[in-house]
C-alpha positions in Angstrom: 26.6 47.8 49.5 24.5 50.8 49.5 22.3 51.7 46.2 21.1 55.4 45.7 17.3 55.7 45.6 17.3 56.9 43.0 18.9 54.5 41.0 16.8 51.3 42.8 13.3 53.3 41.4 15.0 53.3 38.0 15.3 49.4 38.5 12.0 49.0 40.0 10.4 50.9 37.2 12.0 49.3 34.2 11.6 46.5 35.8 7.5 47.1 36.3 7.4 48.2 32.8 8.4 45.2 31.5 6.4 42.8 33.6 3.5 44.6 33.1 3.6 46.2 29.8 1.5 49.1 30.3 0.7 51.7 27.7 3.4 54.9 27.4 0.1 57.7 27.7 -0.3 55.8 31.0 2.7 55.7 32.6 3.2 59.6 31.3 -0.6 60.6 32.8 0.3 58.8 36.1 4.0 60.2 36.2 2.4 64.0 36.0 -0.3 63.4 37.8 2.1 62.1 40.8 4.2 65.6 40.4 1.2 67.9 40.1 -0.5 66.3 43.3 2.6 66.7 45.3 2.6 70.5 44.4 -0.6 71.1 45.1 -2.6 72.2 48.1 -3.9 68.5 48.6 0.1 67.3 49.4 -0.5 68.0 53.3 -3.5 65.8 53.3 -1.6 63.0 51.2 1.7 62.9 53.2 0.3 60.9 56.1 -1.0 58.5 53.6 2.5 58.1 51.8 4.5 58.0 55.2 
């Protein structure tokens, strides 16, 4: 059976969110602080770290 990616981080994360139960300003800060890191000049230095 093959899942998109996609669709297993959608699982993943609502799954997370529920365990966890973390406040919605945080998982916003953290979700545009994810996308403004990875267009910024620091995204070659972080790569090797994500890989």
């Amino acid at each position: 059976m093959d899942v998109p990616l996609w669709l297993a981080l959608i699982a993943v994360g609502v799954l997370g969110y529920k365990l966890v139960r973390p406040p919605l300003w945080l998982v916003a800060v953290i979700l545009l602080s994810g996308f403004l890191l990875a267009n910024s000049s620091l995204a070659p230095f972080l790569a090797p770290i994500t890989k």
